[in-house]
LUMDO-322847 format. One record per residue: residue number from 1; z, x, y of N, C-alpha, C, O in turn. Coordinates in steps of 0.02 Angstrom, whole numbers, plus 50000, padded with zeros to 5 digits. Example, Ala and Ser with C-alpha at 12.3 -4.5 7.8 and 13.67 -1.06 7.14 Angstrom:
<rotis>
- pos n_up n_east n_north ca_up ca_east ca_north c_up c_east c_north o_up o_east o_north
- 1 50390 50660 49716 50390 50615 49775 50390 50660 49835 50423 50712 49834
- 2 50354 50642 49888 50357 50684 49947 50394 50645 50002 50402 50670 50057
</rotis>
This chain:
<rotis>
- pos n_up n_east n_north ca_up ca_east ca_north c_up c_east c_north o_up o_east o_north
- 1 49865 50270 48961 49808 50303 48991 49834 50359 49036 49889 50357 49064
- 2 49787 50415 49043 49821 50464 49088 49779 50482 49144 49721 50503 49139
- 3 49806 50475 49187 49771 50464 49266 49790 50537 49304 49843 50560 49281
- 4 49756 50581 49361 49782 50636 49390 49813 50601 49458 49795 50549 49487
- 5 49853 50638 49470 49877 50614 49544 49833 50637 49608 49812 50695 49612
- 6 49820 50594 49651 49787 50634 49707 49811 50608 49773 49783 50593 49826
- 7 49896 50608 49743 49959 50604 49826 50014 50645 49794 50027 50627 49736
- 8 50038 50681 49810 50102 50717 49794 50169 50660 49824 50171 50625 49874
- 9 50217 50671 49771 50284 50619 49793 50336 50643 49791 50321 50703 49792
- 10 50374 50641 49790 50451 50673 49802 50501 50618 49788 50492 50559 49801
- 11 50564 50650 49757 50598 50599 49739 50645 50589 49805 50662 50632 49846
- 12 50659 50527 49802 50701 50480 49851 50766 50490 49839 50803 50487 49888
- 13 50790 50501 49787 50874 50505 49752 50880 50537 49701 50852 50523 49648
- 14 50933 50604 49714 50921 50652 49667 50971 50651 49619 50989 50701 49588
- 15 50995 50594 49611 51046 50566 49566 51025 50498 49550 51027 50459 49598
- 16 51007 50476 49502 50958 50384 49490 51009 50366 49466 51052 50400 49437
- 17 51007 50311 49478 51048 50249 49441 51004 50239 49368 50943 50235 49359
- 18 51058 50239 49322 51016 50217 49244 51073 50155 49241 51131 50153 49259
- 19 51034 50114 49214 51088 50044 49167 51047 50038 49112 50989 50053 49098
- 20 51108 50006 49079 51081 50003 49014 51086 49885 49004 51102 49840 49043
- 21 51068 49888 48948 51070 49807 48931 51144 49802 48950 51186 49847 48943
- 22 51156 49719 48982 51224 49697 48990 51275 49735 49054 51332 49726 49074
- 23 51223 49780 49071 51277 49819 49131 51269 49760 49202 51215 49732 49213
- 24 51317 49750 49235 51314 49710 49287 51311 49761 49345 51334 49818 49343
- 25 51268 49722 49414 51266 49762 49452 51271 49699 49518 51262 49640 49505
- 26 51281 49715 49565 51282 49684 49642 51217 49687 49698 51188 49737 49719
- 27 51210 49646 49708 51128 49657 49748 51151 49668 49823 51176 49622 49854
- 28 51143 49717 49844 51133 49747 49923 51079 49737 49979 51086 49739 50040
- 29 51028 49726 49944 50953 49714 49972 50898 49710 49950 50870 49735 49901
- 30 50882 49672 49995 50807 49635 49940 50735 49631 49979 50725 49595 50028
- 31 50692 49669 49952 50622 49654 50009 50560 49588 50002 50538 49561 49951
- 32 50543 49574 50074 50499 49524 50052 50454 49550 50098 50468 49574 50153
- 33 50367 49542 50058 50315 49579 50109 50256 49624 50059 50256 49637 49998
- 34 50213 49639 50111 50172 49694 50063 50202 49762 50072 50168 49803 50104
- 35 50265 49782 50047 50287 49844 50062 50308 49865 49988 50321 49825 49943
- 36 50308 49939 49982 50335 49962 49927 50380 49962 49869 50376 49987 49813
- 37 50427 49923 49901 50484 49882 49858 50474 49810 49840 50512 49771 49812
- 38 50405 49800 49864 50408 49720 49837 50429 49696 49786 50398 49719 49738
- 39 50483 49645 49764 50502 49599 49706 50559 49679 49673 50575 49689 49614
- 40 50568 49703 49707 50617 49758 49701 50712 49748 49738 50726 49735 49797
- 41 50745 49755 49700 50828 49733 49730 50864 49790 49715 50873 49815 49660
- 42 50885 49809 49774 50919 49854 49790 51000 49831 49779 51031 49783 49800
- 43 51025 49900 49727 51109 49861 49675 51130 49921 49701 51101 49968 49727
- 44 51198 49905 49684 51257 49940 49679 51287 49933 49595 51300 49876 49575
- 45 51296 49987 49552 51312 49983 49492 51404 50004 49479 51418 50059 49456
- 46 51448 49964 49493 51496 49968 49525 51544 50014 49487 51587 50054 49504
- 47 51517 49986 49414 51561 50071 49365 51539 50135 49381 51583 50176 49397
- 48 51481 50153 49381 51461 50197 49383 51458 50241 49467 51456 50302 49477
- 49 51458 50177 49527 51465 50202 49600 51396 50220 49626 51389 50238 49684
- 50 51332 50215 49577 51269 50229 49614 51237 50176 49647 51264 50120 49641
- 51 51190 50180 49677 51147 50130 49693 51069 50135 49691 51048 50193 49696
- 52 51030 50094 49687 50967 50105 49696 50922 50038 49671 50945 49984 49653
- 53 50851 50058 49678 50805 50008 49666 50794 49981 49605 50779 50025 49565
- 54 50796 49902 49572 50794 49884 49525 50733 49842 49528 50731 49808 49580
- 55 50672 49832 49479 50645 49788 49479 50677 49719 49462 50721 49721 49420
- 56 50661 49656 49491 50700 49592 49497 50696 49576 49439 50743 49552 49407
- 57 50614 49593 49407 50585 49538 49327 50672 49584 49266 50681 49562 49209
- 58 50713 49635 49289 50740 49653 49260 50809 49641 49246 50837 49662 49196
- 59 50836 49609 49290 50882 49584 49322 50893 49489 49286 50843 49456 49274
- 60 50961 49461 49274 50963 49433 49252 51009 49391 49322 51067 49412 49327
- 61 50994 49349 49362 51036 49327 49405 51098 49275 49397 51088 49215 49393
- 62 51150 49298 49395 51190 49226 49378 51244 49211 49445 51298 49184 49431
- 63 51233 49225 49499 51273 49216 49563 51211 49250 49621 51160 49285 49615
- 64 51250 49216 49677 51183 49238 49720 51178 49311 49735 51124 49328 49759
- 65 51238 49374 49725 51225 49431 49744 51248 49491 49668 51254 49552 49667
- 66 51255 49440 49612 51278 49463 49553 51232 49457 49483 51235 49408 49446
- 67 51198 49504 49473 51154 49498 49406 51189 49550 49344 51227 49598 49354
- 68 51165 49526 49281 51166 49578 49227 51080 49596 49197 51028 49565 49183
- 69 51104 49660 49197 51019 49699 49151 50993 49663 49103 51033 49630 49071
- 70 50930 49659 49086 50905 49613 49052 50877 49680 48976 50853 49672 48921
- 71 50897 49741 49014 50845 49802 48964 50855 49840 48999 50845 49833 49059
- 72 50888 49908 48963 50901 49964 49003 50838 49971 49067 50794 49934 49088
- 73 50860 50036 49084 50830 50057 49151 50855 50119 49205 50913 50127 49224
- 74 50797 50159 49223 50807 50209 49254 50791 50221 49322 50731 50210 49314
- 75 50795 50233 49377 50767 50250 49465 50742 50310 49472 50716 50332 49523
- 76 50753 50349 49399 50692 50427 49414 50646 50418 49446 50611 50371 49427
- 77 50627 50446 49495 50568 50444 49523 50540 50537 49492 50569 50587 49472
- 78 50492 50522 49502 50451 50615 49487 50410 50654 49541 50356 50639 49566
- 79 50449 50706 49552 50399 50758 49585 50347 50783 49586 50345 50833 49549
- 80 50292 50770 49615 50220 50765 49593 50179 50795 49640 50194 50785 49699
- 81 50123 50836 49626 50060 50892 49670 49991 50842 49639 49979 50814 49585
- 82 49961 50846 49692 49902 50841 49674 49869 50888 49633 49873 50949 49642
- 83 49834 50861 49587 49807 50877 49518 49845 50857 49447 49821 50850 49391
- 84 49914 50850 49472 49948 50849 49404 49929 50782 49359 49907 50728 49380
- 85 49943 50797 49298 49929 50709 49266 49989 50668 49243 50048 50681 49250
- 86 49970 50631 49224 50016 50572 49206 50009 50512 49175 49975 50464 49194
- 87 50040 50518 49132 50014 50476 49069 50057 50395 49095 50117 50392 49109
- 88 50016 50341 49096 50064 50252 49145 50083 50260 49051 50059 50285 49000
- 89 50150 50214 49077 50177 50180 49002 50182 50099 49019 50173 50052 48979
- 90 50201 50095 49096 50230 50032 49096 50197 50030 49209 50191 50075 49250
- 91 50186 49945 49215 50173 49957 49301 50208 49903 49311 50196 49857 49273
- 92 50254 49894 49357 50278 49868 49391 50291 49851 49482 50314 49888 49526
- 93 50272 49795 49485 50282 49796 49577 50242 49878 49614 50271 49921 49647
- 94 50198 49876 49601 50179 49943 49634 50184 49999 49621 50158 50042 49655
- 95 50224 50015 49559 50262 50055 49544 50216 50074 49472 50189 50025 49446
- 96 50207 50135 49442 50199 50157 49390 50248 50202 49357 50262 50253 49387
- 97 50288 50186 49279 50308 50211 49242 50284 50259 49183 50255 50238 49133
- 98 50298 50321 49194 50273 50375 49114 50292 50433 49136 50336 50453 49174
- 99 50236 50465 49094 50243 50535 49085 50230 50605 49121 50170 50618 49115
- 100 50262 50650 49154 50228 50698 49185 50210 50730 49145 50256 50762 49119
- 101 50128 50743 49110 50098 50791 49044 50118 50856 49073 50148 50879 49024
- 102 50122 50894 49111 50163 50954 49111 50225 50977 49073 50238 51021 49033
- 103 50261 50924 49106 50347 50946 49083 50370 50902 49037 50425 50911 49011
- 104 50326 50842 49018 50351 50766 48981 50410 50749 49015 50460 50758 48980
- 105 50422 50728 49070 50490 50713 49113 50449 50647 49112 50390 50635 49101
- 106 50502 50607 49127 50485 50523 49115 50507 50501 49204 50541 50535 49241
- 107 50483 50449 49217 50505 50429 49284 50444 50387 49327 50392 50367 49302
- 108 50467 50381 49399 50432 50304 49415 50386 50364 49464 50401 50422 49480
- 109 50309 50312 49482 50277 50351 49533 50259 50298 49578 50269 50242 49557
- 110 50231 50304 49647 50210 50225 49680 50114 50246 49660 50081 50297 49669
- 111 50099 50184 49631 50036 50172 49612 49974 50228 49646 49929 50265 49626
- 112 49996 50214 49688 49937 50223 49753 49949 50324 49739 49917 50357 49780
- 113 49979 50354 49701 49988 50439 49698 49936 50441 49643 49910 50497 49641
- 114 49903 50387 49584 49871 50394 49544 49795 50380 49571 49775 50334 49607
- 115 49758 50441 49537 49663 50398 49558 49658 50363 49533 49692 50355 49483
- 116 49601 50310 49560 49587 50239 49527 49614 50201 49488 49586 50172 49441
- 117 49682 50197 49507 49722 50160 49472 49723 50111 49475 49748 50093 49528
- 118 49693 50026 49409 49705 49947 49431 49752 49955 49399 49772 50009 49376
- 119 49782 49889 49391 49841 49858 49357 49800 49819 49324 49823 49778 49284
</rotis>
């Protein structure tokens, strides 16, 4: 479905962490609460040296600060004006995944930048 934005966002990290299936990563931090990262774990991807926000449902835990990817994955976030649209592919924890119909750039938005957006 394609929804217009009516919050402009900015990306957080202008370098994302991508993993792919089977990549292991280290958990740094973890939120609990009604806040923006909810059910969200903050890794360190130790080949690669980035870090950033992972949804947990993605994450495969096998030690208390050590998981492997369950399915690739990206931390794009997208630069966004009010009016622009955006096509959801996927919602997670607050978070909406798709398309900027402008540029077709792929990447995450926080829910609340889309109008009337349920889950």
């Amino acid at each position: 479905m394609i929804y217009e934005v009516v919050k402009e966002h900015h990306k957080t990290n202008k370098n994302p962490l991508k993993l792919s299936v089977g990549d292991q990563i280290t958990f740094k931090a973890r939120v609990s609460g009604p806040e923006v990262y909810e059910r969200w774990v903050y890794c360190l991807h130790e080949v690669s040296g980035l870090e950033g926000w992972v949804p947990e449902q993605l994450i495969y835990k096998y030690k208390d600060y050590e998981g492997v990817m369950m399915r690739s994955y990206s931390a794009n976030e997208l630069e966004v004006d009010i009016g622009d649209k955006f096509q959801v592919l996927e919602v997670l924890n607050g978070w909406v995944w798709g398309k900027l119909i402008s540029s077709g750039e792929m990447g995450w938005l926080p829910k609340q930048c889309l109008e009337d957006f349920i889950e």
